[in-house]
N, C-alpha and C positions, 0 to 999 in steps of 0.2 A: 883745849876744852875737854873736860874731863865729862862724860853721859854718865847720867843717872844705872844705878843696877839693873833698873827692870827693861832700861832700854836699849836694845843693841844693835848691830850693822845692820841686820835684817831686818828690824822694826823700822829703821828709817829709809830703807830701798821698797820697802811695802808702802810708806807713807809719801813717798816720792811718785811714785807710780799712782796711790790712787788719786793723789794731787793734780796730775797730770791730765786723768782722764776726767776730774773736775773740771779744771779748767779750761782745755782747749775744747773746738766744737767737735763736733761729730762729723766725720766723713757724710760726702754721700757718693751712694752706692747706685750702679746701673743696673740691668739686666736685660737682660732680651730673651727671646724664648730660642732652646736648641734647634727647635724643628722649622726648617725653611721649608716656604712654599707659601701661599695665600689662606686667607683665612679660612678658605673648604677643606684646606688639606688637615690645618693645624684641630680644624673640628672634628675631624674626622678619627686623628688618632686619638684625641681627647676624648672624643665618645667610647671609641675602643677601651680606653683605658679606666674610664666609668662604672663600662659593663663589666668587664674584669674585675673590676675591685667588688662592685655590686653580686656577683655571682662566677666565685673565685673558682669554683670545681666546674665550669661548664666549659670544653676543651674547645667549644666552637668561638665562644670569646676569646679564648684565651690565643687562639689559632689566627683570628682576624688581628688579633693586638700585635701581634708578634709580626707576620704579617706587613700592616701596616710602619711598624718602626725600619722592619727591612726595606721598605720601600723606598722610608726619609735618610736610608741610607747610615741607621745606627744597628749593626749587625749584632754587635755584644749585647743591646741592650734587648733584643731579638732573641737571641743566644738564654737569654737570664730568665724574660718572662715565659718563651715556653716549658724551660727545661722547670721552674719553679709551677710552672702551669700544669705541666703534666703530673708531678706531687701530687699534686693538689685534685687534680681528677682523676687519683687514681680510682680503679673500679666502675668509675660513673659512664653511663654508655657514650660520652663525648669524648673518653679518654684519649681514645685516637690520634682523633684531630690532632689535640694536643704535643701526640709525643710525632704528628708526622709535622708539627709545625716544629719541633725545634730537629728535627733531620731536616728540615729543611735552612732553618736557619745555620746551621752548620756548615751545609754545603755551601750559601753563598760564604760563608768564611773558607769556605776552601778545606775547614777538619773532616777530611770524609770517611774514618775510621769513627768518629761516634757518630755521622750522619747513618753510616748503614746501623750502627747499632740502636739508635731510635726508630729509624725505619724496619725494622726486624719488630721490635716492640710495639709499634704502631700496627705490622702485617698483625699480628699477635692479636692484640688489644680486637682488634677488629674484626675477627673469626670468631675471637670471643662472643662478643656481643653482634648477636644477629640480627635483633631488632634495631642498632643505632646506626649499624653500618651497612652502607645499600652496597648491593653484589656490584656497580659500576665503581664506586668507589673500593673494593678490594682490588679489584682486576686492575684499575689505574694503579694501587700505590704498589701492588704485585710486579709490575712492569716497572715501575721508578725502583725498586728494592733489586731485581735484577739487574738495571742497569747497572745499579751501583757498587751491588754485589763483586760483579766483575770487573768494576773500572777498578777495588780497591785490590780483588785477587790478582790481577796483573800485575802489582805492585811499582806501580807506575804514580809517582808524584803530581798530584794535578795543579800544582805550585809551577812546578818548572816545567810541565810539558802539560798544556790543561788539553791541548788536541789528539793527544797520543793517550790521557785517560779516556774522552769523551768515545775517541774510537774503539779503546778496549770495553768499554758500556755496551755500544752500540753491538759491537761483534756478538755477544750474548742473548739477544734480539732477533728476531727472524725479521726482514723489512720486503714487503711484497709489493715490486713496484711492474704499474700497471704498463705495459709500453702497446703501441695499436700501432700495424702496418702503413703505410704510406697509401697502399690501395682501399683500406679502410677511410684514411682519413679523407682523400679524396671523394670516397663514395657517400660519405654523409657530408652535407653542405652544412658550412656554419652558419648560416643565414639566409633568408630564404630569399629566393632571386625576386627583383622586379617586375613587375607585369608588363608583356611586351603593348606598346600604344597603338591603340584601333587606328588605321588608314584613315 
């Protein structure tokens, strides 16, 4: 069989193929949704994720969404929207939030070389802006920056020894623990005695 000039191997592998997808049916396709849990939970990141899209620079959305995904247990996808989040406010008095939610997400992925460098950014971000960020909230993420400070100065892998990071954290921390005498505890009664019954 000898083909025409204008028509060659390729013109007929094209015309076999779209013939193909002529004539046979169409698949069908399933899906399910990634996030498991009941419908309060799947609501819950869905609204997160709403608001975020709704108002892309405001780090306190952007904090809950992040947030929320870490909690359904997708750390990357955690990882992605704050660190894209924090971009994106930069400047804006919620930036914070922002860059302390993907230090945070970080450290559940266990990177805790850019955890403290978000959280540095976030101490940062936050001193900055004085009106957005209340003096409790410096002193908490001041104390999470510390800890962390030191768990990565020790250079102590928190992969293969996460108790031997957690305690070089810790050791950087002053921790004041309260202990009371034995003659003390005795002297204050935990519960106040019965009343003896009238004769």
């Amino acid at each position: 069989m000898k083909l025409p000039r204008n028509v060659g191997l390729v013109d007929l592998a094209v015309a076999t193929v779209v013939f193909v997808l002529v004539v046979l049916p169409g698949r069908e396709m399933y899906t399910s949704s990634v996030f498991k849990g009941d419908d309060a939970a799947q609501f819950a990141v869905a609204l997160a994720e709403a608001r975020t899209l709704a108002e892309p620079s405001n780090g306190a959305y952007v904090a809950d969404f992040a947030r929320q995904l870490g909690e359904a247990g997708h750390v990357d996808w955690a990882i992605e929207v704050a660190v894209d989040g924090a971009s994106r406010a930069a400047s804006s008095p919620t930036e914070w939030r922002a860059q302390l939610a993907a230090s945070i997400a970080y450290v559940d992925r266990l990177q805790v070389e850019p955890a403290l460098d978000y959280a540095n950014r976030a101490l940062t971000a936050c001193r900055a802006m004085r009106d957005g960020c209340p003096t409790w909230e410096e002193v908490r993420m001041k104390l999470y920056q510390e800890h962390l400070h030191a768990g990565v100065s020790s250079g102590i892998d928190p992969r293969v020894d996460p108790k031997g990071f957690r305690a070089a954290g810790e050791s950087a921390l002053r921790s004041i623990r309260l202990k009371s005498s034995e003659r003390e505890r005795d002297a204050v009664p935990s519960r106040p005695s019965a009343p003896t019954p009238a004769p």
